[in-house]
Every structure is written in C-alpha cells, then in structure tokens.
C-alpha positions as CSV (number, residue, x, y, z in Angstrom):
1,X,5.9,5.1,-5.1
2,X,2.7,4.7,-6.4
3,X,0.0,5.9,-3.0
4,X,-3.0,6.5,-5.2
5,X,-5.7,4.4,-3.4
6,X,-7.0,1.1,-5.8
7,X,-10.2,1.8,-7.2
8,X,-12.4,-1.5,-6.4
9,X,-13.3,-3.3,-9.6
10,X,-14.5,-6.5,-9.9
11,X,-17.5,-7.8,-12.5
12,X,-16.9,-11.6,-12.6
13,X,-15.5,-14.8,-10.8
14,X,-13.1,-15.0,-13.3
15,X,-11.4,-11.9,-14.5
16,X,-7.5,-11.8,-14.4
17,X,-6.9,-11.1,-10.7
18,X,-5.3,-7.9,-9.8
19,X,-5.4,-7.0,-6.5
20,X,-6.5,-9.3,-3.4
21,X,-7.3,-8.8,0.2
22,X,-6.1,-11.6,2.8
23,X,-5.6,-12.4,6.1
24,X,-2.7,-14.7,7.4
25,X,-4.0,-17.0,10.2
26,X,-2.5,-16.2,13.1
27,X,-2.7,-16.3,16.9
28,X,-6.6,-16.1,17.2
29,X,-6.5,-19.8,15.5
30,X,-4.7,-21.6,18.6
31,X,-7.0,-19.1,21.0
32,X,-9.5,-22.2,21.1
33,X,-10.3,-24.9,23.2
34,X,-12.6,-28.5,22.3
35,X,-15.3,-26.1,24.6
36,X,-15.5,-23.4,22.0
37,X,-15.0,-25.1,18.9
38,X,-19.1,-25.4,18.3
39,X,-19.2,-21.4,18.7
40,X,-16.0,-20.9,16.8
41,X,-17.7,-22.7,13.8
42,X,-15.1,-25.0,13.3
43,X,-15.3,-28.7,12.5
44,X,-12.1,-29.3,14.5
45,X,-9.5,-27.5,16.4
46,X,-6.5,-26.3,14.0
47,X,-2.8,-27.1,14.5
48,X,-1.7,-23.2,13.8
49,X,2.0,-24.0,12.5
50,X,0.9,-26.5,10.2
51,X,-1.8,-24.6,8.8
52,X,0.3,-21.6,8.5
53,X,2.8,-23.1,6.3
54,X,0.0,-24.3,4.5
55,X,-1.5,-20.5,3.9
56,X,2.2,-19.6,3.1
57,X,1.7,-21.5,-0.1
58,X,-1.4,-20.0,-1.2
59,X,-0.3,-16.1,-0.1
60,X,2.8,-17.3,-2.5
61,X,1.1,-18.3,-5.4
62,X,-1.0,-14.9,-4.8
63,X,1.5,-12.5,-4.6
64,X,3.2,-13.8,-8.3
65,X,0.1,-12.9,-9.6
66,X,-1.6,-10.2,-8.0
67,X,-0.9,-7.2,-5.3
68,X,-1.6,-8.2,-2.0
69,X,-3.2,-6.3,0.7
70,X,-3.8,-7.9,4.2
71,X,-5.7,-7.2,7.0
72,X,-3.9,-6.7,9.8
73,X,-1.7,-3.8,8.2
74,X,-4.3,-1.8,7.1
75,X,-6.2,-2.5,10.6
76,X,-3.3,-0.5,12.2
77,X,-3.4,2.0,9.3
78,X,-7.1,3.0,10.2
79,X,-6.2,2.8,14.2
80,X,-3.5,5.2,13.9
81,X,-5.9,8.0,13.2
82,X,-7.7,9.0,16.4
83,X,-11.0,10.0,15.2
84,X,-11.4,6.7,13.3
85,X,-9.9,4.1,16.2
86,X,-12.1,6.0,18.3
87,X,-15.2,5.4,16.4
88,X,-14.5,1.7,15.1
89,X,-13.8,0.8,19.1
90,X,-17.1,2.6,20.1
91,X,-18.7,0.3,17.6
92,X,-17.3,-3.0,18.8
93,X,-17.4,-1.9,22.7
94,X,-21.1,-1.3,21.8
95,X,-22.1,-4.4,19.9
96,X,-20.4,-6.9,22.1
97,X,-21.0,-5.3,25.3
98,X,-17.4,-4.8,26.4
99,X,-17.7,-1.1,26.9
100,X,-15.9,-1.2,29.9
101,X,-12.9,-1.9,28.1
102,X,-12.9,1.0,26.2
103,X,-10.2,3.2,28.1
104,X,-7.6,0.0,28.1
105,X,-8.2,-0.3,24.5
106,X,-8.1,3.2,23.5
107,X,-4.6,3.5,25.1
108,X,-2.7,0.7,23.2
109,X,-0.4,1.7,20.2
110,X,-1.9,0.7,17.5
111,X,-0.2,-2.4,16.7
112,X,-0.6,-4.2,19.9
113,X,-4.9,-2.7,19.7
114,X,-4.7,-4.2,16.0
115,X,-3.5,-7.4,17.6
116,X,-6.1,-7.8,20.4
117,X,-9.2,-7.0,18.1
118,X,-8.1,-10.0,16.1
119,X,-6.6,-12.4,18.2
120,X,-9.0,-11.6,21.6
121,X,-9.3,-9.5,25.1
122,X,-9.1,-11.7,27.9
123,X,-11.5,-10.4,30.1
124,X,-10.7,-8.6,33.5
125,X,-11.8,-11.9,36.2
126,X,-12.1,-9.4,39.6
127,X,-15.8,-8.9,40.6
128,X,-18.2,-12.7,41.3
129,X,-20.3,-11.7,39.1
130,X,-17.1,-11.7,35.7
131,X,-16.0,-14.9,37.7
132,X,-18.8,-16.6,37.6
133,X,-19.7,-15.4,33.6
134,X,-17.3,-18.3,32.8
135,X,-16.5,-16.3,30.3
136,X,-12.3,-16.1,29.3
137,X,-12.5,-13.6,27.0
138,X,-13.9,-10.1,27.0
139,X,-13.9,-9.8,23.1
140,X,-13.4,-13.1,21.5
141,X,-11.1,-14.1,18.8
142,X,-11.8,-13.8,15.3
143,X,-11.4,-17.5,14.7
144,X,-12.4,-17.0,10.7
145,X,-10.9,-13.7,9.9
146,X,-8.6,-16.0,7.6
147,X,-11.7,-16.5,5.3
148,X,-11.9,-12.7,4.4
149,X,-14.5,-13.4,1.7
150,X,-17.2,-13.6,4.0
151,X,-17.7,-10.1,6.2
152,X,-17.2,-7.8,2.7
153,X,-18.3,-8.0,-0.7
154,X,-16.5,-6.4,-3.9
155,X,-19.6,-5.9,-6.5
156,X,-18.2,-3.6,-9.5
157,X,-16.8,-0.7,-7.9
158,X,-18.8,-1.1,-4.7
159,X,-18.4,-2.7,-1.0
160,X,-21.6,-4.6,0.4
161,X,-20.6,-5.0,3.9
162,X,-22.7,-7.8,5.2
163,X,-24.5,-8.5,8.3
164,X,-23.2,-11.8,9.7
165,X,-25.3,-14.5,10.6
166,X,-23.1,-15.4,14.1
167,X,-22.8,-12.8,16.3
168,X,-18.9,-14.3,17.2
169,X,-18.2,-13.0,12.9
170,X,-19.8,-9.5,13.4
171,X,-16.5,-7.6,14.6
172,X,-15.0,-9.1,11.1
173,X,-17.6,-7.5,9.3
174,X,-17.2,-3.6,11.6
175,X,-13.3,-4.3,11.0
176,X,-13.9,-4.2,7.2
177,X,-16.1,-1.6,6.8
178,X,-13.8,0.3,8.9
179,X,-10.4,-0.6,6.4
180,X,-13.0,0.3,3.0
181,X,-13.8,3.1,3.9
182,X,-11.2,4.6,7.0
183,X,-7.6,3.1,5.8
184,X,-6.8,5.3,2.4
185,X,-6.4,2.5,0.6
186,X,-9.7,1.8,-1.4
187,X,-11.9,4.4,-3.8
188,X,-15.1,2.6,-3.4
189,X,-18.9,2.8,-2.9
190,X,-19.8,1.5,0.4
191,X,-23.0,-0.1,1.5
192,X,-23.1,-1.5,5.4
193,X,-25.9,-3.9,6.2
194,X,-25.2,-3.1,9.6
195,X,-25.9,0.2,9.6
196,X,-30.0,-0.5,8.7
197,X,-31.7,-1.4,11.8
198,X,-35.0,-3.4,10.0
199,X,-38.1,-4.2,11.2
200,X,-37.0,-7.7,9.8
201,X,-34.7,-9.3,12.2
202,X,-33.6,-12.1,9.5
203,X,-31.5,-10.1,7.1
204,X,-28.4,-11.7,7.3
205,X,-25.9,-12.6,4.3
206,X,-22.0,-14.0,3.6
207,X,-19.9,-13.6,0.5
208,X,-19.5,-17.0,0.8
209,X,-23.2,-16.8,-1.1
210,X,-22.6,-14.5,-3.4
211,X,-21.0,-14.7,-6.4
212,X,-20.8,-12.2,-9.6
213,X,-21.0,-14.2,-12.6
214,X,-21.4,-11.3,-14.8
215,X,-21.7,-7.8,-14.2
216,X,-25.6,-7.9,-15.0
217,X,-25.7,-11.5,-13.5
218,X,-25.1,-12.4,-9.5
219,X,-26.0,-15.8,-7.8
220,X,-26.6,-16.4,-4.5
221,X,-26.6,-19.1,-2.4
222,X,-29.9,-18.8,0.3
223,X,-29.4,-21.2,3.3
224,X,-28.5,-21.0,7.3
225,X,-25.9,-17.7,6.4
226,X,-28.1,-15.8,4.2
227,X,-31.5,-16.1,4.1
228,X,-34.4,-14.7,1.9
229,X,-34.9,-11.6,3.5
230,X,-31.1,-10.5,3.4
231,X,-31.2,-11.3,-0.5
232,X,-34.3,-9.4,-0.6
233,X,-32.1,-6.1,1.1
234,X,-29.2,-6.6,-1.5
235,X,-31.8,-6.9,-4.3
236,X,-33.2,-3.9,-3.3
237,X,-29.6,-2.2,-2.3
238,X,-29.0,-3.1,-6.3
239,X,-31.5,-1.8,-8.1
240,X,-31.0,1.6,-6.2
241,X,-27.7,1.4,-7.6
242,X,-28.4,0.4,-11.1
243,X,-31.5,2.0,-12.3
244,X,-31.5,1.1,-15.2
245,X,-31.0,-1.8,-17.3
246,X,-31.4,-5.4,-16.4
247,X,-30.2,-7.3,-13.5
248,X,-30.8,-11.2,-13.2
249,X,-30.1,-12.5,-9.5
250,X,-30.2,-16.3,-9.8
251,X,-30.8,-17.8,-6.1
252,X,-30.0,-21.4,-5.0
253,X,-31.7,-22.8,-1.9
254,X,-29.1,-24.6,0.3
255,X,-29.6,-27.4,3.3
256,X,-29.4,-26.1,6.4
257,X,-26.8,-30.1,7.0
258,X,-24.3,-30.9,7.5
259,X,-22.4,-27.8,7.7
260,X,-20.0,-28.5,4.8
261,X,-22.9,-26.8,2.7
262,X,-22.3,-23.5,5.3
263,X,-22.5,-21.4,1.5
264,X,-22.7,-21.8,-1.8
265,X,-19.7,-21.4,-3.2
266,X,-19.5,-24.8,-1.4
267,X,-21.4,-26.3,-3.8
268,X,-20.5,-24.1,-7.3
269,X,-17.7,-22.0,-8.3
270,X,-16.6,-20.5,-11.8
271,X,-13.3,-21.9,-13.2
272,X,-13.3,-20.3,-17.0
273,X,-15.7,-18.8,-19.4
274,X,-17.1,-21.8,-19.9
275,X,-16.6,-24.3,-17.2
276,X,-17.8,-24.3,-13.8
277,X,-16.7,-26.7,-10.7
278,X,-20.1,-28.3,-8.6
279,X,-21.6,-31.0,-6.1
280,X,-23.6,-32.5,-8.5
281,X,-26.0,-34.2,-6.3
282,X,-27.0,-30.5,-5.2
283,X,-26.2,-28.7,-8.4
284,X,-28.1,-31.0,-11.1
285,X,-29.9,-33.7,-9.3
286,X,-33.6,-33.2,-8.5
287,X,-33.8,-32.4,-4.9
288,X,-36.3,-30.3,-2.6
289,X,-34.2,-27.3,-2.7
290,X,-34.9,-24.8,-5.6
291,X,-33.9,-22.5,-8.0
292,X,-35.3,-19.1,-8.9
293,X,-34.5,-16.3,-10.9
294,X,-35.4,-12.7,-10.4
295,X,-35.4,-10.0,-13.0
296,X,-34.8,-6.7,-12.4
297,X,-35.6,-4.0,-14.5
298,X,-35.0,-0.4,-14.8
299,X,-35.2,-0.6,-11.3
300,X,-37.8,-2.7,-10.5
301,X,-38.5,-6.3,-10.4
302,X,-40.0,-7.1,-13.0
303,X,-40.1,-11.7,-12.6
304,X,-39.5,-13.8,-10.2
305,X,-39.5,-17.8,-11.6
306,X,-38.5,-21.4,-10.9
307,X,-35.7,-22.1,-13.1
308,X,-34.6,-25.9,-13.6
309,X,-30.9,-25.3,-12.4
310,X,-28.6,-23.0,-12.3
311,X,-26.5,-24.5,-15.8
312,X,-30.2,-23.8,-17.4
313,X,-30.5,-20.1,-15.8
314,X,-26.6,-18.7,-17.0
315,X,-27.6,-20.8,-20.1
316,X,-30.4,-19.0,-20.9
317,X,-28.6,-16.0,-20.7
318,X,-26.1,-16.3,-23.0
319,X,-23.0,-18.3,-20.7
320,X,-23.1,-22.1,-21.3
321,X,-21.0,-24.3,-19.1
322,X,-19.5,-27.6,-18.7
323,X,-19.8,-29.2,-15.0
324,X,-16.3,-30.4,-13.8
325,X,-18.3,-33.0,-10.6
326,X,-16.1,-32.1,-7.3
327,X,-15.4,-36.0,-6.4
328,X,-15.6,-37.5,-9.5
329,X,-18.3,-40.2,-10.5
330,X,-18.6,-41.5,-7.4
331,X,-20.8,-40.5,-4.5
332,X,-19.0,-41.5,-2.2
333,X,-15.6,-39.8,-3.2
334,X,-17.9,-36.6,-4.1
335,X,-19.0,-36.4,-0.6
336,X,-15.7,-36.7,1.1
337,X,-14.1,-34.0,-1.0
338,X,-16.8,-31.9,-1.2
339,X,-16.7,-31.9,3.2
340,X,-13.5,-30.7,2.5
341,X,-14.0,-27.8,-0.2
342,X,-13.0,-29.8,-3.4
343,X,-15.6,-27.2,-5.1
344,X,-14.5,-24.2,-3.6
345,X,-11.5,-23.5,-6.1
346,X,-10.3,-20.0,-7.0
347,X,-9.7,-18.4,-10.0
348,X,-6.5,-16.4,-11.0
349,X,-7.6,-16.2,-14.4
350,X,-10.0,-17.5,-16.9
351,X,-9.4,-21.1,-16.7
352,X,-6.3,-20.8,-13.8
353,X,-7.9,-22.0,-10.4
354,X,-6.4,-22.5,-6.6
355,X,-7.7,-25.3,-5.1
356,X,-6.5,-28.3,-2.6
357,X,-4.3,-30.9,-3.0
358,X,-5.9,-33.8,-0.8
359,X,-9.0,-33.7,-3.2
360,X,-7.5,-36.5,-5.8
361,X,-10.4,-37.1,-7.5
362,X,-11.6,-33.9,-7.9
363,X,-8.1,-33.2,-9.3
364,X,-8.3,-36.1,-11.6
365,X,-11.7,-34.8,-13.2
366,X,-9.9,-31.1,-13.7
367,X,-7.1,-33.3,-15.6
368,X,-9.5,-34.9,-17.5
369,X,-11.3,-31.4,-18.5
370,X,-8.0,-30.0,-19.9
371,X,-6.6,-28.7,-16.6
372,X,-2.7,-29.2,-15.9
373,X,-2.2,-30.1,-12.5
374,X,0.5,-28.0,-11.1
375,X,1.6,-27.9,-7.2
376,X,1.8,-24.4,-5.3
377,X,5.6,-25.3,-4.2
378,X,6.8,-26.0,-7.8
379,X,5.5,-22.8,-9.1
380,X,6.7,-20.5,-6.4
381,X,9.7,-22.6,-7.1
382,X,10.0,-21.6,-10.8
383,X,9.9,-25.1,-11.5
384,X,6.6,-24.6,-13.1
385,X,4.8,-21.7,-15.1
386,X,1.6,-20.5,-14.8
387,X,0.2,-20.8,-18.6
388,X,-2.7,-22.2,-19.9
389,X,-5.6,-23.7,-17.8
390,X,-4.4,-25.1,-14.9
391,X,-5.0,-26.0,-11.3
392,X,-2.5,-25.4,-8.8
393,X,-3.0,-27.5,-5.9
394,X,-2.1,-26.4,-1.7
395,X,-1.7,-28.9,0.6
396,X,-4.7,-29.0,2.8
397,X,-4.5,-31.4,5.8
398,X,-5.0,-28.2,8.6
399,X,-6.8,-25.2,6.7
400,X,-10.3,-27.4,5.6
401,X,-10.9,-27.8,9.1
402,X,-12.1,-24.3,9.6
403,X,-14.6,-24.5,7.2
404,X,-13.3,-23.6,3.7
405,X,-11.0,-23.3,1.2
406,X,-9.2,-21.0,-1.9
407,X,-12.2,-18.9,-2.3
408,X,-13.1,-18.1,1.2
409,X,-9.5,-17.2,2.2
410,X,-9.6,-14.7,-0.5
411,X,-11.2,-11.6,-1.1
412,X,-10.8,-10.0,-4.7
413,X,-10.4,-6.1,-4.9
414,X,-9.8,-6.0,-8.6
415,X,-10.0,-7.7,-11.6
416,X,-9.5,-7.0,-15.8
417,X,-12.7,-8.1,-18.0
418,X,-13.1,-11.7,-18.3
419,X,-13.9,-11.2,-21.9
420,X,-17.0,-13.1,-22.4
C-alpha cells in the first residue's frame, strides 16, 4: 500500500479533482440550542439525520471521483503522537481559556480526545463562580467543521492557514494546521496566520474568500470574514513566496447583509474554462461595492486599480467567461436561491460542478448553458455517468441552513492542470 504522503497541488478552481479533504457532520451539529444559534453562525438549527444523509450523497459522488481524506481520522492520527497532542491541546487550552482542562484531556485515548475537540467539553459546573458563567461548555462545538474550506487554504503546493474572523471557528483553523503539518499525510508548505501576532488587530481571512483562478491569478472576496488588512498579509505572504514573476490578486468588496453574502464564493464560483456561476446583482450590476486589482511584480506591487468587474479583470487577462445568473432572470428567484448557495457549486472537473438540488432555477439556467442535469443518487447508482458538462444536483433541505454549500463542505488537496 501506497503510504507516501500526497504532495498538495492545487493551481485553479477547476482542475480535475484528485484528492479532497472533508468532514462528515456529526454530533457537534445537534450540540445546539435556539440560545446559541446566533454564536454558532447558523441561520437555523439543523436536523442532524436528515442532513447527514444529505452529506452521504455528496461524500458519494466524491469518493467515485477523487481520494478522500477526512478530518476526524487524521485528527486521531496527529493525537496519537505525544509530543504533537501535547502541543495542539496547549494551543487550544491557551486560546480559549480552558487550561484547566488540560490533564482530563491529555488522558483520553485518542479517539474519544478527537471526539471531544470536535463535538464539545461540557464544562466542570462545581465552583459559583463556573455556575454562574452560564456557560454549558468548556470548549464549544465546532458547529462548521463540516465546511472544511474555510480554516485552511490549498494555494499550489502550499497551506495558508487562516486566522478566523469568530473566535467560536479558531480551534478549526489550530486543528488544521495541526493535521498539515503533524498527521504524515501532506508534503506541503505551511503558512499559519495565527502564528503572527500584528500590531494590526484586523487581519482576519476565510477560504470561503479566496479562490485560485489561475496559478498567477487569485480573487478574493473582502467583506465581514476577511477584511483589507488580512488580504494585505496574504498579498504580502505571496510575493515572499513568489519573487518573481507576476501575480494579479483581483479583490471584490462584499456587504457586510444579510449573511447569505458571509464570502465570496457566495456570490462567484468557476464552473469550466470558460463559464463561471454569479449573483448578478452583485457580480455585474453597478453597486457601491468595488472592484480592484493589484499587480505584483517581481516581488513587489507594482498597481493597484479599480477594475469595472471582475468578468472585465480575468478578461483582461487572457480568461473570458460566460455568466450562468444563480436564480435565473428573475430577482426574486435569484435572491431566494442565492440565500441558499445556488452559486456556490463545486467543480469536479472542467465543466462537472456539485451543487443543490432545491435551486430549480438556477438548475434550469445550467441546462440552458449546456449542463446535463444529473442527480447525486442516480450516479452513485450507476444509473448515470459522469461525462461531459454536467451538474449533479444533492438534496439540500438541512445542509443550506448552516451557511453554505458544495464548495464550503469541501477542501481540495490536489488537482491535474485545468488546461487553459
């Protein structure tokens, strides 16, 4: 058996996808209550069953195409080695003020410790002052570990692991850095934002924001998860890395409301070489919120500009695309299906997307644009094959509610050349 550790390789949206990190949700989901929903950052409490089956689908559809690594494995992997569990639950004792629980954690196996940094510590309720805290849990849930795209980025062969804008997301991002670079896994690069104490207290980014068009071209979404100053850290993170040569960082301004526009692959995501999905009354419609691209080169940055959009910017640089409109023509139907991540597909391959079923008009654009419309079940049934440009379609009544869809719940590790 094949134990050489994948090297991390990933220079588009796009590529064929080759290996992919996930994370199954599990009991941290149902560790909510109507009272912690708002710190969760949920839109609605999830029914767990229901939206399990519902991930079962997508991990399915996954797995026929790509290798599969998931979280909560390779979470016990890195635990099982003393020097490592000791130093990742130093970290997280640390940061969330728990450190009294230290000795209790450092005695579980690593399977049950694996458990409880995901799914939650109930706190220990025996002085007045932890009783009246009002606080049930010592380390909380990871409520969004299930959208693994957010706490880690794969840019080429490196890991930008990124400082979280909620505090209750930070122990995703310590969890990752830990898997990168502690589990034996990965060969990788690894930058941690979390390990630069700034002057600046705002540098804060998600993957959510960041996507890699081309390996010379990233865009980034800058709104309430990543803001200027934690693009200004990657850009300068970059151009240590790349000294030469040019680099264009493209940056979209997002609304801060409703939360449905939490990042920007909300609002724009790659579905071939030359088509892209989008909210159009963000994307192309004049609005307050602007455009800019940087240039950097050799190093330096050399031009920072207003561009019109961000169809003009790519186009300018060599990738023209057609807009699919998430909802259709109407606003109304773009509106509803943008709330629940009609524009937030997931590419397989160049023109082969994951995305949900309940958006119908979204679906019917994709249909009009050339896309066959192919359900998760049928394919992992054999039913259906997976040629051509398609969109295969997971039912979505439970999993939109936290917040996302196909492209959060996945994190690429590799991918081939998307042959531009």
């Amino acid at each position: 058996m094949d134990t050489a550790p994948l090297r991390i390789n990933v220079k588009s949206e796009i590529g064929k996808l080759d290996a992919v990190l996930l994370h199954s949700p599990g009991a941290e989901v149902e560790n909510m209550t109507p009272r912690n929903v708002q710190r969760a950052l949920y839109s609605d409490i999830l029914n767990l069953s229901i939206a399990q089956e519902e991930y079962s689908r997508l991990y399915g559809v996954l797995s026929m195409v790509a290798k599969v690594y998931e979280v909560r494995p390779l979470l016990r992997k890195v635990l099982d080695n003393i020097r490592d569990r000791t130093e990742l639950i130093r970290r997280i004792c640390v940061e969330e003020d728990a450190t009294k629980y230290y000795e209790k954690l450092m005695d579980m196996d690593s399977a049950a410790l694996a458990d409880v940094l995901i799914e939650g510590l109930p706190a220990e309720i025996n002085t007045l002052a932890s009783y009246l805290n009002n606080e049930y849990y010592a380390l909380y849930p990871l409520y969004n570990f299930y959208f693994t795209r957010d706490a880690a980025v794969t840019i080429g062969n490196n890991v930008l692991v990124c400082r979280m804008a909620n505090k209750v997301r930070m122990r995703e991002s310590i969890i990752m850095e830990s898997i990168y670079r502690n589990s034996g896994c990965f060969e990788c690069g690894i930058t941690d934002a979390n390990d630069f104490r700034p002057e600046t207290p705002g540098i804060t980014m998600e993957g959510g924001d960041i996507l890699i068009i081309r390996d010379d071209i990233l865009l980034i979404g800058n709104g309430s998860r990543t803001t200027a100053q934690g693009i200004d850290f990657m850009i300068d993170r970059f151009r240590k890395v790349h000294p030469e040569g040019t680099l264009h960082i493209i940056v979209q301004q997002l609304p801060h409301s409703p939360e449905s526009f939490i990042h920007l692959d909300m609002v724009f995501t790659m579905l071939d070489t030359d088509k892209c999905m989008i909210f159009e009354p963000l994307i192309l419609n004049d609005t307050q919120y602007q455009t800019v691209d940087i240039t950097v080169t050799d190093g330096k940055v050399s031009s920072i500009k207003p561009v019109q959009n961000i169809l003009k910017a790519l186009g300018r640089l060599g990738i023209d695309l057609e807009p699919v409109i998430c909802g259709g023509s109407d606003e109304w139907d773009q509106e509803r299906e943008q709330w629940h991540s009609g524009a937030n597909s997931f590419c397989l391959a160049p023109g082969q997307i994951l995305t949900y079923a309940r958006n119908i008009h979204t679906l019917e654009e994709l249909d009009r644009k050339g896309f066959n419309i192919i359900s998760a079940d049928e394919l992992i049934a054999g039913r259906e094959t997976l040629s051509g440009r398609c969109a295969i379609t997971v039912a979505g009544s439970e999993l939109p509610r936290g917040g996302g869809g196909a492209r959060c719940m996945t994190m690429p590790l590799s991918r081939q050349p998307a042959g531009w």
